[in-house]
C-alpha positions as CSV (number, residue, x, y, z in Angstrom):
1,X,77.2,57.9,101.1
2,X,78.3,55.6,103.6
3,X,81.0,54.0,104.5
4,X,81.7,50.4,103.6
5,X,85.3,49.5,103.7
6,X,86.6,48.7,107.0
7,X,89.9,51.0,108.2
8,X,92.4,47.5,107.6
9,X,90.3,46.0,104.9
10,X,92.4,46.4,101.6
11,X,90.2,48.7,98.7
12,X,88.5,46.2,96.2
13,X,90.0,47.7,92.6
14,X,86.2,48.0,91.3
15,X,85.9,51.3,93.7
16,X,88.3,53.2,92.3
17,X,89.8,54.0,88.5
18,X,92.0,56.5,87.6
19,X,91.3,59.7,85.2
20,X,94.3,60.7,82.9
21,X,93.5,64.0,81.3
22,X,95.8,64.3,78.2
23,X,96.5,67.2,75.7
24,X,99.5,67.3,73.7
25,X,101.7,65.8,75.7
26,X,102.9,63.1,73.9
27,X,106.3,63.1,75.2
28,X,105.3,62.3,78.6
29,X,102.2,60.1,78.0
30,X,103.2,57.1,77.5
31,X,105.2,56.9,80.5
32,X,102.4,57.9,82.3
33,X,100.2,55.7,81.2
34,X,102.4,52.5,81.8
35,X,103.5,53.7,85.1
36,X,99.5,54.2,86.1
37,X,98.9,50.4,85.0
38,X,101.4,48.8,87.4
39,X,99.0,50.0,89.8
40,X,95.2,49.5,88.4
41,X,93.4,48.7,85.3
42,X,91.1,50.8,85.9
43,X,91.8,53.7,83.9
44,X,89.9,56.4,81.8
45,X,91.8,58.2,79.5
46,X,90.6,61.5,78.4
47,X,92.2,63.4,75.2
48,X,91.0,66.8,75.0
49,X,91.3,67.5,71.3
50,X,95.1,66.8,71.1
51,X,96.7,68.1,67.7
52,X,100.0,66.1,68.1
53,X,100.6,62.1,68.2
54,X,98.3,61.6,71.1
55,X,95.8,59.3,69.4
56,X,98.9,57.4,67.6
57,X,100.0,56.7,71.0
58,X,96.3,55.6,72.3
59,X,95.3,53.5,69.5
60,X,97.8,50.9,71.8
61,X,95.8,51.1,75.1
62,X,92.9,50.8,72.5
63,X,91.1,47.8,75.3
64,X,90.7,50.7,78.4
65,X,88.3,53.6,78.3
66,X,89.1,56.5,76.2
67,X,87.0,59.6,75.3
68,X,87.8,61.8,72.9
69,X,87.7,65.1,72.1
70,X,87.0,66.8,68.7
71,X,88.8,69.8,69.9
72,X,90.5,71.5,73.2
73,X,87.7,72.0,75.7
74,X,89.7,72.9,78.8
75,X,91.2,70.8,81.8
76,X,87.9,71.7,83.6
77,X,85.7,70.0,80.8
78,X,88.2,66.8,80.2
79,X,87.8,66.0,84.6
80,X,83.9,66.5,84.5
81,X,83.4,64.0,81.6
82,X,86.2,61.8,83.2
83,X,84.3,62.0,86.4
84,X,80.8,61.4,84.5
85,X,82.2,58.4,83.2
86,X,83.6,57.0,86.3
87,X,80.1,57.0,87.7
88,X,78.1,55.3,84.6
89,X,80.8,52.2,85.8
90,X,80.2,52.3,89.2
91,X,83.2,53.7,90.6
92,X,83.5,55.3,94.0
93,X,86.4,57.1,93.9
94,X,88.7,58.7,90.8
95,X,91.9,59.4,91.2
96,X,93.3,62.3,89.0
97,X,96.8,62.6,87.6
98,X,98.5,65.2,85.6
99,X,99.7,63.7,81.7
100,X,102.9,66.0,81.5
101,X,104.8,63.7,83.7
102,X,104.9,65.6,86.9
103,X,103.5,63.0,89.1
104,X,104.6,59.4,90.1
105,X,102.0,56.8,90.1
106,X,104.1,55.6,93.0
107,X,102.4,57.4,95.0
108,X,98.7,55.9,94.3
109,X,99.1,52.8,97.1
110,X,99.2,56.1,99.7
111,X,96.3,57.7,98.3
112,X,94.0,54.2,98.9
113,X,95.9,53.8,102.5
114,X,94.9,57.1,103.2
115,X,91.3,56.9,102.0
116,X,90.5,53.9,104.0
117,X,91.7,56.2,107.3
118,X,89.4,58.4,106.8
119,X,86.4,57.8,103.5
120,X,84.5,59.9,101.7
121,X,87.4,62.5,102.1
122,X,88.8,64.7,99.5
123,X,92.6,64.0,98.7
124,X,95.3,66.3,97.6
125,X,98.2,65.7,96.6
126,X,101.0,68.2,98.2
127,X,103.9,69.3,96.5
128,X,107.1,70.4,97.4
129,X,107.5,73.6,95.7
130,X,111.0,74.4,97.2
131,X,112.8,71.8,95.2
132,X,114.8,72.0,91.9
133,X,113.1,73.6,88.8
134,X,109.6,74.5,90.3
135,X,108.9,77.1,88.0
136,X,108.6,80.4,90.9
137,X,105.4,81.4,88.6
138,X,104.1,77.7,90.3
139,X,105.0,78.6,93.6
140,X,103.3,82.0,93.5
141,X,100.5,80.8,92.7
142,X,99.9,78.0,94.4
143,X,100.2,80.6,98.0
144,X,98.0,82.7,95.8
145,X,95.7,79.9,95.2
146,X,95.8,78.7,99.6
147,X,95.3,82.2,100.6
148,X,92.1,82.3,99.1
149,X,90.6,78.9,99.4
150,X,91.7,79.6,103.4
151,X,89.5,82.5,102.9
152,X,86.4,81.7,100.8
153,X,86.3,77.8,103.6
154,X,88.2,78.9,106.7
155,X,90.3,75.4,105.6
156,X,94.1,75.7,105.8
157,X,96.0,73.2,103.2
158,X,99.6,73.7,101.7
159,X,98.6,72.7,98.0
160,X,95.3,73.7,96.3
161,X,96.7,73.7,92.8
162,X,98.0,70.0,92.3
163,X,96.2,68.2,89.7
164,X,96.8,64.6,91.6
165,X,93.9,64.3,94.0
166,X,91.9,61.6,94.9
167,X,87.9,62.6,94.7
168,X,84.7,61.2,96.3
169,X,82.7,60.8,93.5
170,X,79.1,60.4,94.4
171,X,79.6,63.2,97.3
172,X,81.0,66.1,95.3
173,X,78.7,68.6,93.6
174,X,77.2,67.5,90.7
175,X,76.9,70.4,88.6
176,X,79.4,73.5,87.7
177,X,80.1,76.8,86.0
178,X,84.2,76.2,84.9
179,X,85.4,74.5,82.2
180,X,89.5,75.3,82.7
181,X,92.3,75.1,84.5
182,X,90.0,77.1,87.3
183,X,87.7,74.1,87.8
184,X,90.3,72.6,90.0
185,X,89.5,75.6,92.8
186,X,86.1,75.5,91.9
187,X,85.9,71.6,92.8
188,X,87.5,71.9,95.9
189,X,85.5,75.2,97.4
190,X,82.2,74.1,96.5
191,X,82.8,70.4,98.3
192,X,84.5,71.8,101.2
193,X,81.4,74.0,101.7
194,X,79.2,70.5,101.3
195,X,81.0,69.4,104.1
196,X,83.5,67.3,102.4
197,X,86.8,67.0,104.1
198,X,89.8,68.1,102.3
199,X,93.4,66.8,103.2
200,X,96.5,67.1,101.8
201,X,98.7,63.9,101.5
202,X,102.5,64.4,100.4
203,X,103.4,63.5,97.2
204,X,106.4,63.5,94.5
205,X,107.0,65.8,91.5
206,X,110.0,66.1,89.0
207,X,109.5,69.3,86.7
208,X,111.5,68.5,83.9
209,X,112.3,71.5,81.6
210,X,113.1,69.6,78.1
211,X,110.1,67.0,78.3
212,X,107.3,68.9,80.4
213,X,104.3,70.6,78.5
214,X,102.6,73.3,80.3
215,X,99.3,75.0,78.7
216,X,98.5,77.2,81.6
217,X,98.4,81.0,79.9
218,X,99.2,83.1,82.3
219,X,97.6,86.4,81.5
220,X,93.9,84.7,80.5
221,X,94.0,81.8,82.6
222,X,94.7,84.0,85.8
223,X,92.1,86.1,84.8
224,X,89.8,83.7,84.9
225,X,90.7,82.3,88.2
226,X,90.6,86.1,89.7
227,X,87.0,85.9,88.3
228,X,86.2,82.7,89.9
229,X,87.5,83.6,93.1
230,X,86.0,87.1,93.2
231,X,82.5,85.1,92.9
232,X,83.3,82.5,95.4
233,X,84.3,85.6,97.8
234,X,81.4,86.9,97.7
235,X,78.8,83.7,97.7
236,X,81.1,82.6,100.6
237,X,80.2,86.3,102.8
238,X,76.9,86.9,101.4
239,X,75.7,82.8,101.8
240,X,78.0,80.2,102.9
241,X,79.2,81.7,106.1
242,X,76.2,83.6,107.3
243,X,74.5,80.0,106.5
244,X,76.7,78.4,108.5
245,X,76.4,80.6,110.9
246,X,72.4,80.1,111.7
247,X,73.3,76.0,110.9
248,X,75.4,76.1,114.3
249,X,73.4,78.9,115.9
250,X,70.2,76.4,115.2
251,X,72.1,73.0,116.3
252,X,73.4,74.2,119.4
253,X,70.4,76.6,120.3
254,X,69.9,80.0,119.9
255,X,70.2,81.2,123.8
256,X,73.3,78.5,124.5
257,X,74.8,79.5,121.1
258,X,74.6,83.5,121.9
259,X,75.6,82.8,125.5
260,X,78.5,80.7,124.8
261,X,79.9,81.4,121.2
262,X,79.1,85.3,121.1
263,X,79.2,86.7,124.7
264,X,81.5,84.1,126.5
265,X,83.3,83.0,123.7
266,X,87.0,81.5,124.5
267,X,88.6,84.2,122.9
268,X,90.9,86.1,124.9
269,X,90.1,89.8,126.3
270,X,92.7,90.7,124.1
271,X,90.6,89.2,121.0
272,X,87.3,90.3,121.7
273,X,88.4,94.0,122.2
274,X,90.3,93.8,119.1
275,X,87.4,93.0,117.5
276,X,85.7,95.9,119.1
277,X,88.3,98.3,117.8
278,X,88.0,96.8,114.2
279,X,84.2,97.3,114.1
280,X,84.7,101.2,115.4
281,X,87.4,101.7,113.0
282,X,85.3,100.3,110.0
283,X,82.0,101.7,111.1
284,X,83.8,105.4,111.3
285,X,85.9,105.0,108.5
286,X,85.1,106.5,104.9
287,X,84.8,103.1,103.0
288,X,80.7,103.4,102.6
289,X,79.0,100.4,100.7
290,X,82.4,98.2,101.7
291,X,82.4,98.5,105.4
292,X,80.6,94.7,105.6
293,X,82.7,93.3,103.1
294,X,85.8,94.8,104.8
295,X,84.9,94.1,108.0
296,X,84.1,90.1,107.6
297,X,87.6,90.2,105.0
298,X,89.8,91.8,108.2
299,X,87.6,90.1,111.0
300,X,88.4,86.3,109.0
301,X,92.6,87.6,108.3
302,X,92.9,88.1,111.7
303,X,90.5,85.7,113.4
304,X,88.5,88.1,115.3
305,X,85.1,87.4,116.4
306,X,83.0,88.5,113.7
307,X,79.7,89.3,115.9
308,X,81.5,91.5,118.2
309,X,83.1,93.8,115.3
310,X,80.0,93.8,113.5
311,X,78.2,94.9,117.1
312,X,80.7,97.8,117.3
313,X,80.7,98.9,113.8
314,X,77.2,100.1,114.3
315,X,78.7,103.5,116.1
316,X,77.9,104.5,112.3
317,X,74.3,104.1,113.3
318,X,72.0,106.1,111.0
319,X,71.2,109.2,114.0
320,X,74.8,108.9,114.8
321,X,76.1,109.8,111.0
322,X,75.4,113.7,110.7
323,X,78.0,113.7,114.2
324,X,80.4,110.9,112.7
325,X,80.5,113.3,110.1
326,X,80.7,116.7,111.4
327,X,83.5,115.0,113.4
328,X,85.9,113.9,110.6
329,X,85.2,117.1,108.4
330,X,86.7,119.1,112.5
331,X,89.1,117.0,112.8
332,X,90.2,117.0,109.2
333,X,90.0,120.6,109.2
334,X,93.3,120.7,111.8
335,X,95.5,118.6,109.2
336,X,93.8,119.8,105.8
337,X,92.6,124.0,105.0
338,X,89.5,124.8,104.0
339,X,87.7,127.8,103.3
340,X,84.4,126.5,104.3
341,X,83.3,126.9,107.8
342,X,81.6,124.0,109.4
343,X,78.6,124.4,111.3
344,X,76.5,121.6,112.6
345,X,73.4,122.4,112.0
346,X,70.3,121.3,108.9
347,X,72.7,123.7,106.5
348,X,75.3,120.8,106.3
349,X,74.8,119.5,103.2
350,X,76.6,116.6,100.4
351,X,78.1,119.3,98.5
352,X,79.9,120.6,101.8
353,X,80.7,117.3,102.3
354,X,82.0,117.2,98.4
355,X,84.0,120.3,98.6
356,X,85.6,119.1,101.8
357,X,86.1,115.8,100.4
358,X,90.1,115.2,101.2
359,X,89.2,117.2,104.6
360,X,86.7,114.4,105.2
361,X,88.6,111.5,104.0
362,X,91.5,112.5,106.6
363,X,89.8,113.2,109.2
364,X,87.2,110.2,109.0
365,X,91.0,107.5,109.1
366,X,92.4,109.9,111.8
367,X,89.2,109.9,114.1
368,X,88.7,106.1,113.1
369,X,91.9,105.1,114.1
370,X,91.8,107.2,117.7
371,X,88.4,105.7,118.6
372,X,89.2,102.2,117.3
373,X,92.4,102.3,119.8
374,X,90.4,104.0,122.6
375,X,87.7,102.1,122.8
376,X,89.7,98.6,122.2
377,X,91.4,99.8,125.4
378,X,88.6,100.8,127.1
379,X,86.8,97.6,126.4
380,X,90.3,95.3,127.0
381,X,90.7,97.3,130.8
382,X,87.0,95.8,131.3
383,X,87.0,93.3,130.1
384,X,90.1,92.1,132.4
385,X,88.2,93.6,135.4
386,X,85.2,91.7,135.1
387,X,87.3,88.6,134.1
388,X,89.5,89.2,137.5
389,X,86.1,89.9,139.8
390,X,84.4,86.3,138.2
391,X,87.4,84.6,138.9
């Protein structure tokens, strides 16, 4: 979608509307509600199935949109049919905002400022979770939460877990898999791998212990968002990034991209033969069937370049395993007894292998750890000799 409104020009009220997701919290709602209006009209009031005086209390905003629930659905559901709605009546943009009475609708005039700096974005709404009577449960896992979005979309923010965003409408994806609390991650990884830019925007909370209403459970609903992000790891090292890889690889061209983003990268020496030591300490280590997935998980902690470390993992090239092998079983042998005597030769077998397995396991970390080191040295001393020599 393009962008229409100029960066000064004020945003006409018919582009955006505001999305209250409600379930039993009819202490706070009200409140909500009435502080919301000061700032639009344009509301869309969604009760999931609420079993307390919510639809006493809505029968009075009875001339804005409502839908209704016949029973609880899930936070997840109640945004996606808000969000449907907001579309069938034109609207570019929903803000979101938490029912329980967290959030100040004071804060909506800096979500349209900060829109109109930058459209099409993707706002969040950052908390400060230091403050008085954030719940340390919140704060847990809201890190918990920014470690792994930082992970699964290489973006860093400081709140992925606050329900007061402002959303793109016609740019996010427009079909998903979670109908809970976890549809709030879901949202935000699957747009930020669209493209979408995703900002965080500071915002006010007050967590008030005798009025606040909170439905997250944590034993099922964490669950469920380990699930989620267990899925997104993986579609983000299996797809997204090698996608993105061959994207940039095919924008830039294949030689320049090789030349300049592989082999001259502007990583330091120090970088590129840590990454060299990584990929020889994964490719000798014992973790078969992970080494990939552990290689792109350490290569993306520490921001190493990923096509060097996955270059020098391949010392565990097939004709190099029976040695790789032999190796850690010798070297384990010094640190670990075994009766069995080790001969390299077609008589080494998977049951040697088996009856040697802590011998093995040992040795393979010990030996992976000495190369790894070596040859990140090695590769650092030339790496500063040919720097010094094309200087």
């Amino acid at each position: 979608m393009e962008a229409t409104l100029l960066p000064q020009e004020p945003l006409n009220p018919i582009h955006f509307c505001v999305i209250v997701p409600t379930y039993n919290n009819h202490k706070t709602l009200k409140r909500v509600l009435d502080s919301v209006l000061d700032y639009t009209q344009n509301i869309i009031i969604v009760n999931d199935g609420s079993t307390d005086e919510t639809s006493e209390i809505l029968k009075h905003y009875s001339q804005y949109t409502q839908i209704h629930h016949p029973k609880n659905i899930g936070k997840g559901r109640a945004l996606r049919n808000g969000f449907r709605k907001a579309i069938e009546m034109n609207f570019d943009y929903a803000i979101t905002i938490d029912s329980d009475g967290q959030h100040f609708a004071s804060d909506i005039p800096n979500f349209i400022d900060e829109i109109q700096k930058e459209p099409n974005s993707l706002l969040i709404g950052s908390r400060n979770m230091m403050q008085e009577n954030v719940p340390k449960k919140s704060s847990f896992g809201n890190k918990f939460s920014n470690f792994w979005f930082w992970f699964e979309t290489g973006i860093k923010l400081t709140d992925t877990q606050s329900g007061f965003r402002l959303y793109p409408l016609k740019l996010i994806p427009k079909q998903f898999y979670t109908n809970k609390f976890e549809f709030e991650i879901e949202v935000i990884v699957r747009s930020a791998w669209k493209g979408i830019v995703l900002k965080n925007i500071p915002i006010q909370i007050l967590y008030d212990p005798t009025e606040r209403v909170s439905h997250f459970r944590p034993f099922k609903d964490f669950t469920r968002i380990s699930i989620l992000n267990t899925v997104l790891v993986l579609n983000a090292l299996l797809y997204i990034k090698p996608r993105d890889f061959f994207r940039k690889a095919k924008k830039k061209g294949f030689k320049k991209f090789f030349l300049e983003d592989i082999l001259e990268s502007n990583d330091s020496n120090f970088k590129k033969s840590a990454a060299i030591a990584l990929g020889v300490f994964i490719g000798i280590s014992p973790f078969w069937g992970f080494q990939t997935i552990l290689l792109l998980f350490f290569a993306t902690l520490f921001k190493l370049n990923k096509i060097i470390a996955y270059m020098a993992s391949n010392v565990s090239f097939p004709p190099f395993i029976p040695f790789l092998i032999f190796g850690s079983l010798k070297v384990g042998s010094y640190f670990v007894s075994s009766d069995t005597p080790l001969i390299l030769d077609s008589s080494l077998s998977l049951d040697d292998i088996q009856q040697n397995a802590t011998q093995y396991i040992v040795g393979s970390l010990i030996l992976a750890s000495v190369s790894g080191l070596s040859l990140g040295l090695l590769s650092y001393a030339l790496l500063s000799v040919f720097s010094s020599k094309k200087k």
